[in-house]
TORPA-4810 file (N, C-alpha, C, O; in nm, 3 decimals):
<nodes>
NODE_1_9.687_11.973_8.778_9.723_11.839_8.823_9.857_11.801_8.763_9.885_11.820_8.645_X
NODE_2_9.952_11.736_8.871_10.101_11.749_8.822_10.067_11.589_8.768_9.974_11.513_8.793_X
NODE_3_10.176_11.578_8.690_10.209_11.425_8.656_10.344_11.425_8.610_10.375_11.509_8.525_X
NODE_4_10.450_11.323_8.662_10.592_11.307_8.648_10.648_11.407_8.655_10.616_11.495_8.736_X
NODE_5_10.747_11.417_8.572_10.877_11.522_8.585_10.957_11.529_8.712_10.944_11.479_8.824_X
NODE_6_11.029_11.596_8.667_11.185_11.580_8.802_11.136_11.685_8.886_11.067_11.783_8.858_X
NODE_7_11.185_11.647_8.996_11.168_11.786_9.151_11.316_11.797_9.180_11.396_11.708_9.150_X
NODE_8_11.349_11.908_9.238_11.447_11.924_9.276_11.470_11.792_9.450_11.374_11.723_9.484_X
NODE_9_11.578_11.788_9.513_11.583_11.706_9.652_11.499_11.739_9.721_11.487_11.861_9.732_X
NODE_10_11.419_11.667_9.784_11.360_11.756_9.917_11.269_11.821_9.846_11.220_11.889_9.936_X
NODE_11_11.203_11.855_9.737_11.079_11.910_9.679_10.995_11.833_9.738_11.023_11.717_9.768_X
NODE_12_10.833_11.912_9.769_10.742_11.833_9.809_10.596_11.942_9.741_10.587_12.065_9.744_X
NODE_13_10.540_11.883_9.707_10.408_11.943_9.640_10.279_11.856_9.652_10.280_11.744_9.703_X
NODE_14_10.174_11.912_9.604_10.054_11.841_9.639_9.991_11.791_9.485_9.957_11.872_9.398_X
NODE_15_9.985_11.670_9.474_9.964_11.592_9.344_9.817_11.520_9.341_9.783_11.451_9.438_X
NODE_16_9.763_11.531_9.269_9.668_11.432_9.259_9.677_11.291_9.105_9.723_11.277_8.992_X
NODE_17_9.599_11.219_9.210_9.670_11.083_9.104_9.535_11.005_9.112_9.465_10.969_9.207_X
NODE_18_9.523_10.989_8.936_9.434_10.878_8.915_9.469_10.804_8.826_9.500_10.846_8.714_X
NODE_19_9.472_10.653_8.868_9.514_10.528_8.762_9.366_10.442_8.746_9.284_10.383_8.816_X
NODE_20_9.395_10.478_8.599_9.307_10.364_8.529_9.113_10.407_8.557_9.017_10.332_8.539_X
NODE_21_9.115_10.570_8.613_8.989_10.638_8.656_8.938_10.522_8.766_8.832_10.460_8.757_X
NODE_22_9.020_10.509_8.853_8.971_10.490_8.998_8.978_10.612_9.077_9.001_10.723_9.030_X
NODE_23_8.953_10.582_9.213_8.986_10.684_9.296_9.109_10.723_9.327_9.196_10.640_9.353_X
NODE_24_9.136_10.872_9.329_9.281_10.926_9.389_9.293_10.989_9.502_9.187_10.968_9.561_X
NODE_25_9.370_11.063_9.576_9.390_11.175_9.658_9.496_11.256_9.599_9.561_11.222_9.501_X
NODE_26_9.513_11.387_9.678_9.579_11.452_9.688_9.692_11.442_9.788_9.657_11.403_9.899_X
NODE_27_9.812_11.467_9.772_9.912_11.391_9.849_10.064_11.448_9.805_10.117_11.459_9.695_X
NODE_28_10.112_11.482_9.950_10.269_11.500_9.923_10.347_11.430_9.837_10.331_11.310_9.859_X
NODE_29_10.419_11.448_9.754_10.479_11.386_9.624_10.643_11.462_9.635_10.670_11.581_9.618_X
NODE_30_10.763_11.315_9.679_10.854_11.410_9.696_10.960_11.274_9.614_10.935_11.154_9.621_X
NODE_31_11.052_11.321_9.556_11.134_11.175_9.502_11.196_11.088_9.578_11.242_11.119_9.688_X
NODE_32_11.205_10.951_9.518_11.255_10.864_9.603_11.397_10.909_9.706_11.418_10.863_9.818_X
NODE_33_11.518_11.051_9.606_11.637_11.057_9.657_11.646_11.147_9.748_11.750_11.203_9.783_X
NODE_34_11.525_11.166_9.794_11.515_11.328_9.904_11.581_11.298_10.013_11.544_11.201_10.080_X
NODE_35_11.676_11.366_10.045_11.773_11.339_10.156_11.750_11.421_10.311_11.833_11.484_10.377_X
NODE_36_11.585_11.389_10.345_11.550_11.400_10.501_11.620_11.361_10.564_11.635_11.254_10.505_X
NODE_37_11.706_11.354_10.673_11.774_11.282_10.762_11.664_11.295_10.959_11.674_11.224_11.059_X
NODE_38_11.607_11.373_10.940_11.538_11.379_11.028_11.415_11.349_11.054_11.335_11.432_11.012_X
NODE_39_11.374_11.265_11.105_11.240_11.223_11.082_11.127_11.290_11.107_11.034_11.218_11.071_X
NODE_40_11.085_11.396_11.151_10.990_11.489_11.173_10.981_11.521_11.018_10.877_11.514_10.952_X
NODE_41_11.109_11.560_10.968_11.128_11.636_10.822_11.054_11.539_10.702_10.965_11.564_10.620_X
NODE_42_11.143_11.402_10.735_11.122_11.286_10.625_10.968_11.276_10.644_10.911_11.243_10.540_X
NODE_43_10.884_11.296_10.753_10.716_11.275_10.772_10.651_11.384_10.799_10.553_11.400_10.871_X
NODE_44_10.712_11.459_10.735_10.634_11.654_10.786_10.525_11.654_10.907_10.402_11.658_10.898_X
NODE_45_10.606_11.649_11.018_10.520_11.632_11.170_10.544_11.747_11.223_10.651_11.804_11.200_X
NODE_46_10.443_11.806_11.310_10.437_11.909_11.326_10.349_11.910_11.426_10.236_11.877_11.391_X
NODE_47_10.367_11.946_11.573_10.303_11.967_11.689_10.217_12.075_11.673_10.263_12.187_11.651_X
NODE_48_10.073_12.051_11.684_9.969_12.099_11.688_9.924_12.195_11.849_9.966_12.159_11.959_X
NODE_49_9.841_12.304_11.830_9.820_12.348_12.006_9.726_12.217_12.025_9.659_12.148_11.948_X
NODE_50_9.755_12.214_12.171_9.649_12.136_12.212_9.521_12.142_12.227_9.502_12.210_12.329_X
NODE_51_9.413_12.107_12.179_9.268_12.107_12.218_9.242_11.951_12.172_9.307_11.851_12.141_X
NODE_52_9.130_11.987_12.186_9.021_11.839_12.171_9.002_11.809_12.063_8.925_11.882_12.001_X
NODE_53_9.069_11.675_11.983_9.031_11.639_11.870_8.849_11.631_11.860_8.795_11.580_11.958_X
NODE_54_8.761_11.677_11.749_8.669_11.666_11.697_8.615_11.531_11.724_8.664_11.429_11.676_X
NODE_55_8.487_11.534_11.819_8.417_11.417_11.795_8.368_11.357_11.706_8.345_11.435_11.614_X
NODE_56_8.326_11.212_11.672_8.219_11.202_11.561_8.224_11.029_11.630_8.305_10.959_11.691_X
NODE_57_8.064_11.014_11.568_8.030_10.855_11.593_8.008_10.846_11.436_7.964_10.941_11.373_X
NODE_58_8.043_10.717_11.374_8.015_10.678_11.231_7.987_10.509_11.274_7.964_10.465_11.386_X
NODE_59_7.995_10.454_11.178_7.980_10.285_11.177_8.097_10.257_11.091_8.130_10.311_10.986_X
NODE_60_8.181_10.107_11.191_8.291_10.107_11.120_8.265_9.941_11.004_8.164_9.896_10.951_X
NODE_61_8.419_9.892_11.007_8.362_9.766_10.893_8.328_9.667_10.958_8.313_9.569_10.885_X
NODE_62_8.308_9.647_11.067_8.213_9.575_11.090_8.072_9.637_11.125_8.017_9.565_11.209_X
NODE_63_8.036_9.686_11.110_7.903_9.732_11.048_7.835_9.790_11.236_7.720_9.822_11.266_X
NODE_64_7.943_9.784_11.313_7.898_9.870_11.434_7.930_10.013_11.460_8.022_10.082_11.416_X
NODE_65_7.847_10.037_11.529_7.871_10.250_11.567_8.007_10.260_11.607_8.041_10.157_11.665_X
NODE_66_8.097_10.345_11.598_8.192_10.357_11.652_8.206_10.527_11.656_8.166_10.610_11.574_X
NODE_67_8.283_10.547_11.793_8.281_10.719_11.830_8.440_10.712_11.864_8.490_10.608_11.907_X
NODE_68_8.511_10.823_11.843_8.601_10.825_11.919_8.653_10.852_12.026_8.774_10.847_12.044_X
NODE_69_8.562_10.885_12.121_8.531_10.853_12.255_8.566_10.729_12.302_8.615_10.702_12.411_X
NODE_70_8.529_10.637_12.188_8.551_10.493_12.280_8.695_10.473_12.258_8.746_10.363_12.277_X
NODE_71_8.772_10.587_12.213_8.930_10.506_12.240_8.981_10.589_12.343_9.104_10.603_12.347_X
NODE_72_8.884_10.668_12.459_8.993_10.722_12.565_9.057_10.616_12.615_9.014_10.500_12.613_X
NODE_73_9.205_10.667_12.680_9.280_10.590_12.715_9.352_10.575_12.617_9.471_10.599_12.639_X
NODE_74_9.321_10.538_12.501_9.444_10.519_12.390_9.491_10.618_12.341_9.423_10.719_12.349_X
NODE_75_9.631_10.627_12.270_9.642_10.720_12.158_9.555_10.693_12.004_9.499_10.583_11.999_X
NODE_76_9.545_10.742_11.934_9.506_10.736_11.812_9.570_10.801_11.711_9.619_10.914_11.701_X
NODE_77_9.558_10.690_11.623_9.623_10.758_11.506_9.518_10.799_11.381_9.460_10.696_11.350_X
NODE_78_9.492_10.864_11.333_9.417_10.904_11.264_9.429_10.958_11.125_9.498_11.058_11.103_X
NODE_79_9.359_10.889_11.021_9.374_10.900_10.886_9.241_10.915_10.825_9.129_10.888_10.869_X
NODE_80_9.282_10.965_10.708_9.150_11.024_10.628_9.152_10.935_10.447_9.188_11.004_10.352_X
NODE_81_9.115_10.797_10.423_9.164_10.699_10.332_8.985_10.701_10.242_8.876_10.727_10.292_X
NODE_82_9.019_10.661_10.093_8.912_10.620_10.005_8.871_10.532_10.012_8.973_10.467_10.034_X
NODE_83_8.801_10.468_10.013_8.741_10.326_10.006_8.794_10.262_9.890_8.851_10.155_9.912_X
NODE_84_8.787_10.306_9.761_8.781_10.271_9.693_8.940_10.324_9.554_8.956_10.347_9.434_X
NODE_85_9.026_10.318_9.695_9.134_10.367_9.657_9.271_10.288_9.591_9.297_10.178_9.639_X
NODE_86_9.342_10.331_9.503_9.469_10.211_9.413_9.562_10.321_9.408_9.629_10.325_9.305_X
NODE_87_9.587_10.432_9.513_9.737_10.464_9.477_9.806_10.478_9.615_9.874_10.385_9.657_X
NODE_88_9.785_10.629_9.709_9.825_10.608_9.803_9.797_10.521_9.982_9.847_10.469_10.082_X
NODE_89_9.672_10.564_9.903_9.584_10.439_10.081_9.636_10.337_10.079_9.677_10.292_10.185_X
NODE_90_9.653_10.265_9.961_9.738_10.088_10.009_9.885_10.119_10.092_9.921_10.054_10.190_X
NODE_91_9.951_10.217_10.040_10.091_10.271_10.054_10.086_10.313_10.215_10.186_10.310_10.288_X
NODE_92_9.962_10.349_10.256_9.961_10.424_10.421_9.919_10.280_10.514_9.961_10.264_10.629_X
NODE_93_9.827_10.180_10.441_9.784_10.094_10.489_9.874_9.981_10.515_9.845_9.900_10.603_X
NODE_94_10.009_9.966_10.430_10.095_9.928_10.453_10.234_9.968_10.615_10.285_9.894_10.699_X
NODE_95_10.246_10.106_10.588_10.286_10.165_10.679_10.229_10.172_10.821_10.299_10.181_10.923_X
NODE_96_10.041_10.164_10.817_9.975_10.085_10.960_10.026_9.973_10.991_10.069_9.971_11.106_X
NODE_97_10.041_9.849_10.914_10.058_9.727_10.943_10.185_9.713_11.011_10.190_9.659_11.122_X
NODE_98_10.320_9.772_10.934_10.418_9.812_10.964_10.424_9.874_11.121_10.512_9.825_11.192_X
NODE_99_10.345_9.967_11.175_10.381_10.058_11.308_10.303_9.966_11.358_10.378_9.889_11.419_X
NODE_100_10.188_9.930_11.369_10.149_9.824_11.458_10.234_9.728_11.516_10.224_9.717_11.638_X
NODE_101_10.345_9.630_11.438_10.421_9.558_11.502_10.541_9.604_11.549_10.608_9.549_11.638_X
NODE_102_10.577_9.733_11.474_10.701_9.808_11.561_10.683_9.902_11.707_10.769_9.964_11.770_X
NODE_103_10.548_9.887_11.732_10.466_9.895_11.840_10.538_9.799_11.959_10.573_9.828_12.073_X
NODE_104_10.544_9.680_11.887_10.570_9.574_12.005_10.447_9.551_12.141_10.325_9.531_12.148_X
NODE_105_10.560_9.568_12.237_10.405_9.560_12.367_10.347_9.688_12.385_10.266_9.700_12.477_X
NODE_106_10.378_9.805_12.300_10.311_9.904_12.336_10.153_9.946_12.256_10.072_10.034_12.287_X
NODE_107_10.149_9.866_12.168_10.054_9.833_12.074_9.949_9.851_12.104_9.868_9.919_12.040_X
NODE_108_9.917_9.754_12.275_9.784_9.771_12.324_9.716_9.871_12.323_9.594_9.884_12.313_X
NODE_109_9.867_10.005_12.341_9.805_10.129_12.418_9.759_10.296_12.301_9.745_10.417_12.319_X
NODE_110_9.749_10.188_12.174_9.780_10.248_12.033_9.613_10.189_11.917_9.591_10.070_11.895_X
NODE_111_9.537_10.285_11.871_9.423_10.265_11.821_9.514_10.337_11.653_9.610_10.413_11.638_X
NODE_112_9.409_10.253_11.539_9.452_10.314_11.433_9.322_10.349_11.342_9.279_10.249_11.285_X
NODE_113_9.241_10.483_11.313_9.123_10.446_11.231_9.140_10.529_11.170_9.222_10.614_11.204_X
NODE_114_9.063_10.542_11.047_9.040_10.605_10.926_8.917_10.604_10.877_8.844_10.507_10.858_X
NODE_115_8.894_10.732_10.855_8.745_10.788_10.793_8.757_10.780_10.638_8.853_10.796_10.563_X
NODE_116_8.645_10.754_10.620_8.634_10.673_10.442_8.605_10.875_10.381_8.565_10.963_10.458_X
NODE_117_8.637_10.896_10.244_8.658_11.052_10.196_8.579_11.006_10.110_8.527_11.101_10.051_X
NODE_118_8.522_10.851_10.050_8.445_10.836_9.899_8.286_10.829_9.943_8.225_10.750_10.015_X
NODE_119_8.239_10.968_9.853_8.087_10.959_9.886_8.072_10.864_9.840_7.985_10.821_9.916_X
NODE_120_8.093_10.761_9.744_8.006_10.696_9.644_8.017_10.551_9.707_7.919_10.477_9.703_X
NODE_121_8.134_10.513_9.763_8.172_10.392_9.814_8.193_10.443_9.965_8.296_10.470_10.027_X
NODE_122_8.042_10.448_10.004_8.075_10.500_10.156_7.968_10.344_10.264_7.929_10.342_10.381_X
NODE_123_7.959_10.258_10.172_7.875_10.148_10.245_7.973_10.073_10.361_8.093_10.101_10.358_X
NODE_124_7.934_9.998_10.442_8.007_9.935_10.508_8.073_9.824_10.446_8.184_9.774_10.465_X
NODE_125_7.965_9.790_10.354_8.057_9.692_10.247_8.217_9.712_10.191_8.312_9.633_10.188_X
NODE_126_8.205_9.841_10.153_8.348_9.916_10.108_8.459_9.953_10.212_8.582_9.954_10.206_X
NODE_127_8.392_9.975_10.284_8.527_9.973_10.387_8.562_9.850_10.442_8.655_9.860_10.523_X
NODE_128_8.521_9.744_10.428_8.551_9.644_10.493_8.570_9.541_10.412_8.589_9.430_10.463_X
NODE_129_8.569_9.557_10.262_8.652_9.492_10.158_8.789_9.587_10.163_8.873_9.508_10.121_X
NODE_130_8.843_9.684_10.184_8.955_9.801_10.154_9.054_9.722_10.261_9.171_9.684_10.247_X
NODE_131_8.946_9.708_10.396_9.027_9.642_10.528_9.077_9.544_10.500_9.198_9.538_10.479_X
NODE_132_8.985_9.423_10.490_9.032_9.286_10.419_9.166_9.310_10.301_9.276_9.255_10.300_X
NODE_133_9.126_9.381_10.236_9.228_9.385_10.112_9.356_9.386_10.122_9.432_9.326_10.046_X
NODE_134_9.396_9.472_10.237_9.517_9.567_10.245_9.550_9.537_10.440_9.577_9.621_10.526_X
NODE_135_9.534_9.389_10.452_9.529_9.359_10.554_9.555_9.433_10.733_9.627_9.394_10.825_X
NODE_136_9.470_9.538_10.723_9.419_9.609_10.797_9.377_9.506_10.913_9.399_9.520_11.034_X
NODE_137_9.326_9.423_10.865_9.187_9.355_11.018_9.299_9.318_11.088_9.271_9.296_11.206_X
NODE_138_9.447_9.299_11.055_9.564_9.212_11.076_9.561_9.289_11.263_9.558_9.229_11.371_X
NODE_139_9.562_9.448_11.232_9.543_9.509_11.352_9.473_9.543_11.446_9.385_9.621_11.409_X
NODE_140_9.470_9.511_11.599_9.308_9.471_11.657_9.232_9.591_11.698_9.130_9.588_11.766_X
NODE_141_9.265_9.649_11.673_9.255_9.807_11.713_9.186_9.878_11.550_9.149_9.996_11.551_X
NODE_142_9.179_9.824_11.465_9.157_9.876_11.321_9.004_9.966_11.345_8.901_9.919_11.395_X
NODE_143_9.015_10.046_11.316_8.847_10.108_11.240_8.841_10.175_11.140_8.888_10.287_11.156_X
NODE_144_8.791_10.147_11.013_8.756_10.239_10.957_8.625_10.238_10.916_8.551_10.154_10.865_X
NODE_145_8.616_10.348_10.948_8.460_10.449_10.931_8.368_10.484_10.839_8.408_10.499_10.724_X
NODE_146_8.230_10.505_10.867_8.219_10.542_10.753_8.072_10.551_10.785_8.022_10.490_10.879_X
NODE_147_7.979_10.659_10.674_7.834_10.691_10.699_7.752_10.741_10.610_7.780_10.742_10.490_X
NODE_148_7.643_10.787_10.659_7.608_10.852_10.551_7.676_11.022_10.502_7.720_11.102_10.585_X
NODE_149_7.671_11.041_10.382_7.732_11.168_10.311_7.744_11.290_10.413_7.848_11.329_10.466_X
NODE_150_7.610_11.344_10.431_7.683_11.456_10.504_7.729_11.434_10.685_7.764_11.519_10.767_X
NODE_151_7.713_11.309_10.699_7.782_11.307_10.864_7.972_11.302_10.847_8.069_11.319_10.921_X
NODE_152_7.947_11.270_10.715_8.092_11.213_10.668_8.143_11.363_10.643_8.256_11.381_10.687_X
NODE_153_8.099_11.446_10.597_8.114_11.582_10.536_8.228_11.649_10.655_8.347_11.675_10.639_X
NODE_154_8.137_11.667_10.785_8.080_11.695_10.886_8.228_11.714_10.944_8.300_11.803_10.990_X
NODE_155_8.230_11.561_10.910_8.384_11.476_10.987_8.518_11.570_10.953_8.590_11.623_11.038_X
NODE_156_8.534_11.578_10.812_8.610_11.631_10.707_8.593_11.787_10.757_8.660_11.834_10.849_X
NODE_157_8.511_11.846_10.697_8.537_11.993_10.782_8.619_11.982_10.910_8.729_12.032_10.892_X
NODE_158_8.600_11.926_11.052_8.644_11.961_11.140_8.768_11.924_11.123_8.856_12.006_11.147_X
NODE_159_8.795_11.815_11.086_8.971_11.799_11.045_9.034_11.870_10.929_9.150_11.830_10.917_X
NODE_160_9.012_11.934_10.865_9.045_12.065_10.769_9.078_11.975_10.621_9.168_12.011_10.545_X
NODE_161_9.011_11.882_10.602_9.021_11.748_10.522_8.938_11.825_10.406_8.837_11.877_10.454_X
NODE_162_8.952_11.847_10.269_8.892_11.915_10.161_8.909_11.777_10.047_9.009_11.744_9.984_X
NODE_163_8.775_11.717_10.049_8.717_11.575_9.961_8.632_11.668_9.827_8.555_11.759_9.857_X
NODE_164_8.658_11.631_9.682_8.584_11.658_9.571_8.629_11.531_9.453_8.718_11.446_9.453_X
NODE_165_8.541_11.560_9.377_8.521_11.457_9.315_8.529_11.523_9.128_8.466_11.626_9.106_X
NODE_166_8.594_11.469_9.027_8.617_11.481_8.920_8.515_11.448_8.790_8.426_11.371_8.824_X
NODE_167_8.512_11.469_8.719_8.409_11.450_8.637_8.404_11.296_8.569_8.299_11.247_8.529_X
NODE_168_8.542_11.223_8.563_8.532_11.110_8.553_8.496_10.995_8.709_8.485_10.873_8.707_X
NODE_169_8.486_11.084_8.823_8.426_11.015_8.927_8.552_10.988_8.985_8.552_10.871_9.025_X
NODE_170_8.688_11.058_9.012_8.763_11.017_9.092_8.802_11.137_9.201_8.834_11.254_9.177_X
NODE_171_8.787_11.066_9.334_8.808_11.123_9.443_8.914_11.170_9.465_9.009_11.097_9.433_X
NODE_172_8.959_11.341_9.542_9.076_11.373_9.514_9.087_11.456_9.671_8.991_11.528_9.701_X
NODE_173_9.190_11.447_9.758_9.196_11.482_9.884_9.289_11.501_9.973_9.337_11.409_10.040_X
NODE_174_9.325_11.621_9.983_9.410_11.620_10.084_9.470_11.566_10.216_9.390_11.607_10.300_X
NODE_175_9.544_11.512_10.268_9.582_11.453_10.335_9.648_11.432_10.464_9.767_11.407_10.447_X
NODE_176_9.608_11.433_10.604_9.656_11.428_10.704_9.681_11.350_10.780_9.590_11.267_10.775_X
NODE_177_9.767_11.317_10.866_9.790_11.214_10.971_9.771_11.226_11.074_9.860_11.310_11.086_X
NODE_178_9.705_11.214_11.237_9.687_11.282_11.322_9.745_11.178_11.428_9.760_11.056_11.417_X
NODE_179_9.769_11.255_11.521_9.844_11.175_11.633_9.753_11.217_11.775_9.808_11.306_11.839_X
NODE_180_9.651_11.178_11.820_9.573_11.207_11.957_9.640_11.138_12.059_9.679_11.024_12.037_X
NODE_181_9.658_11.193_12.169_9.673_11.154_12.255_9.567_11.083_12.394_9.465_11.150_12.403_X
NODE_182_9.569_11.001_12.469_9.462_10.920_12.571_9.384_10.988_12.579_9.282_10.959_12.517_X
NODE_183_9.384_11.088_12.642_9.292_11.261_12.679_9.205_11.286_12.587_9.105_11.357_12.602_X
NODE_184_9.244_11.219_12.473_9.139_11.298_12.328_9.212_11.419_12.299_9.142_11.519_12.283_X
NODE_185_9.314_11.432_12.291_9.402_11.595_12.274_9.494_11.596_12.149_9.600_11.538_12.128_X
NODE_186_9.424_11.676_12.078_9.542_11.657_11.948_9.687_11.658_11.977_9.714_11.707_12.086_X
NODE_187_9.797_11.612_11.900_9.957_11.667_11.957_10.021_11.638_11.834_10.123_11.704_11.820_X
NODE_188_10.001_11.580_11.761_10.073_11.589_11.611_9.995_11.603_11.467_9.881_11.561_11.451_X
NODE_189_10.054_11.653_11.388_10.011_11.573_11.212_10.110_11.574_11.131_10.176_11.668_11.088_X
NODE_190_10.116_11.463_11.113_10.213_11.443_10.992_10.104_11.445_10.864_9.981_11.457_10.858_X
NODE_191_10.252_11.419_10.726_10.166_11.475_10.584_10.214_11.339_10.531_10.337_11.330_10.530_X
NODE_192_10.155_11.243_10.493_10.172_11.137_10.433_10.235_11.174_10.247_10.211_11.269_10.172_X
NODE_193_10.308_11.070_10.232_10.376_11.096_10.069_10.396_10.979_9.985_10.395_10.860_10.013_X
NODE_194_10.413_11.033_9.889_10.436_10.915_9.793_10.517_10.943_9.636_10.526_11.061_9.603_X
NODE_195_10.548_10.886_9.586_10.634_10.912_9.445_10.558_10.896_9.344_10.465_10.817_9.358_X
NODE_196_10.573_10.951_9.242_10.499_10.906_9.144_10.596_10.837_8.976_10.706_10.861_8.926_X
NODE_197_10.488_10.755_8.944_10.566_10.714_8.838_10.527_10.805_8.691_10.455_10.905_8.697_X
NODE_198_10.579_10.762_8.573_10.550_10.883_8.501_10.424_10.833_8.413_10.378_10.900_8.320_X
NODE_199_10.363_10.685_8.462_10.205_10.693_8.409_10.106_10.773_8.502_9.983_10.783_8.500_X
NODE_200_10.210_10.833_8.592_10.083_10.901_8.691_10.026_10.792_8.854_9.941_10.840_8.929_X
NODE_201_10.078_10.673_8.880_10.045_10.611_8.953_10.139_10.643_9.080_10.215_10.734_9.047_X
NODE_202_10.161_10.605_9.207_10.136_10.675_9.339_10.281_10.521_9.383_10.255_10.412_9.332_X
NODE_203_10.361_10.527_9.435_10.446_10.441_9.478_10.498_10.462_9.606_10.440_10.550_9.669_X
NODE_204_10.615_10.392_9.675_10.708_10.436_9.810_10.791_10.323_9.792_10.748_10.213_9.826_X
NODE_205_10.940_10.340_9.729_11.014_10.228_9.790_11.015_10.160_9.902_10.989_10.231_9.999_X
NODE_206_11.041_10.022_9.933_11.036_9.956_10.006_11.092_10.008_10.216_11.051_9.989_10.331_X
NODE_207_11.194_10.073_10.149_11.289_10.105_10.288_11.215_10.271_10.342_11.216_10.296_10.463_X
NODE_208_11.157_10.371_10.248_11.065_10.436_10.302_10.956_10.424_10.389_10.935_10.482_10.495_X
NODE_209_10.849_10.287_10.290_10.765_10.281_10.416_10.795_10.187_10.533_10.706_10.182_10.618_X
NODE_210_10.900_10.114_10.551_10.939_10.076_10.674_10.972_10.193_10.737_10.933_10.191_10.854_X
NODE_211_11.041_10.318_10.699_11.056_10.409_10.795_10.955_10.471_10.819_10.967_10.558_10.906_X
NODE_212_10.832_10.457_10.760_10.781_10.545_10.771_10.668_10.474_10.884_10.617_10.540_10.974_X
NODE_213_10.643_10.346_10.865_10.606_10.236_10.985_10.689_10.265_11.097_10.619_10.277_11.197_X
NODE_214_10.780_10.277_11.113_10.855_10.306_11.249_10.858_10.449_11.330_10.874_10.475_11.449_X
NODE_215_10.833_10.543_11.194_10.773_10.683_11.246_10.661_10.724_11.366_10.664_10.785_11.473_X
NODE_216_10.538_10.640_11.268_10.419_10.640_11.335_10.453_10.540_11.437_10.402_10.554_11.548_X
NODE_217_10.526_10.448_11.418_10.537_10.381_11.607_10.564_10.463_11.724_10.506_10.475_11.832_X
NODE_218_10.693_10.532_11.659_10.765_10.622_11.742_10.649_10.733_11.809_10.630_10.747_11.930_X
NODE_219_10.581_10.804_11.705_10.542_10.913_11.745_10.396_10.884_11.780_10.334_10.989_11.793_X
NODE_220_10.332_10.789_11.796_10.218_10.723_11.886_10.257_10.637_12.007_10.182_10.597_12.096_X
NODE_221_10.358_10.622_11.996_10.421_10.554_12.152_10.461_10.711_12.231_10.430_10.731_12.349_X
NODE_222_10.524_10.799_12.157_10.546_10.941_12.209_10.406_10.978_12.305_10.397_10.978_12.428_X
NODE_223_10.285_11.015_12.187_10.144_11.091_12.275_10.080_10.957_12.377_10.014_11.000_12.472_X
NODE_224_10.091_10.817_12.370_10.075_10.736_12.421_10.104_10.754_12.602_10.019_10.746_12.690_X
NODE_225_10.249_10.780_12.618_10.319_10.809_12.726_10.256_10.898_12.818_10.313_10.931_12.922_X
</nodes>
């Protein structure tokens, strides 16, 4: 497990971060001065073959079934977040709020949900304090998910999502972004990132995650089309 130290530009590695023994993930970690100029690069996106994103029905925070079936017609964006998370999930949940309104009128045609990775805080209660928190509900399209342990497992396998847990009880997880298209057809993933400070806690300057809000507009208005 890395903590601080210098990367070279453009370094990117997989970090896990826990502050204060809450929950963490695992997560691209690249410095604030990395000089991406291309945005595929700056959000490591990467066109997937096409098939059928993985079904699953779970219950979201409002405490109803939800499948992803019920977003044909939309694109989806798709994330894999802790419930019970204080480093990078606020940082991605920010960047939802962000592409939602850089959406504009295309918004309608744009779903955003996330499957909960914390066995322990897997109630509906927890996802729907995380929502509230990190003003998620802001977006009308919001779901995040969530069930019992192994349907949740289930979920994670088919998206190549690898969830474990530490001996002080913090969740640690790799990280993907998915971009579905109306069809239910995979067509992107980006790798979500973040900086770290040298107590070990999970950051994104300000002007990153606006770009990085305008990314996911871009490239969910893209599979949208």
């Amino acid at each position: 497990m890395m903590r601080g130290g210098a990367l070279a530009l453009g370094a990117v590695v997989l970090v896990g971060v826990a502050a204060g023994g809450s929950a963490g993930a695992w997560y691209a970690l690249r410095t604030s001065g990395s000089g991406t100029n291309s945005l595929a690069s700056f959000m490591g996106v990467s066109p997937v073959p096409p098939k059928a994103a993985p079904a699953f029905t779970l219950t979201n925070q409002k405490g109803q079934p939800f499948s992803l079936a019920q977003l044909r017609g939309r694109a989806v964006v798709l994330e894999f977040m802790d419930s019970h998370c204080t480093d990078i999930c606020p940082i991605i949940s920010q960047e939802f709020v962000d592409a939602y309104h850089d959406l504009g009128p295309k918004a309608s045609k744009v779903a955003f949900v996330a499957v909960n990775v914390n066995q322990q805080f897997n109630q509906v209660s927890a996802v729907a304090a995380f929502s509230s928190e990190h003003g998620l509900n802001a977006i009308p399209s919001w779901q995040f998910v969530t069930g019992p342990v192994p349907a949740l497992r289930h979920v994670w396998q088919q998206y190549g999502i690898s969830v474990g847990v530490e001996p002080n009880g913090t969740v640690i997880h790799n990280d993907q972004m998915y971009f579905i298209g109306p069809h239910g057809t995979e067509r992107y993933v980006a790798t979500p990132f973040a900086n770290e400070r040298p107590n070990g806690t999970a950051f994104l300057p300000a002007p990153q995650i606006t770009r990085w809000g305008k990314g996911i507009a871009r490239y969910a208005a893209k599979v949208a089309a």
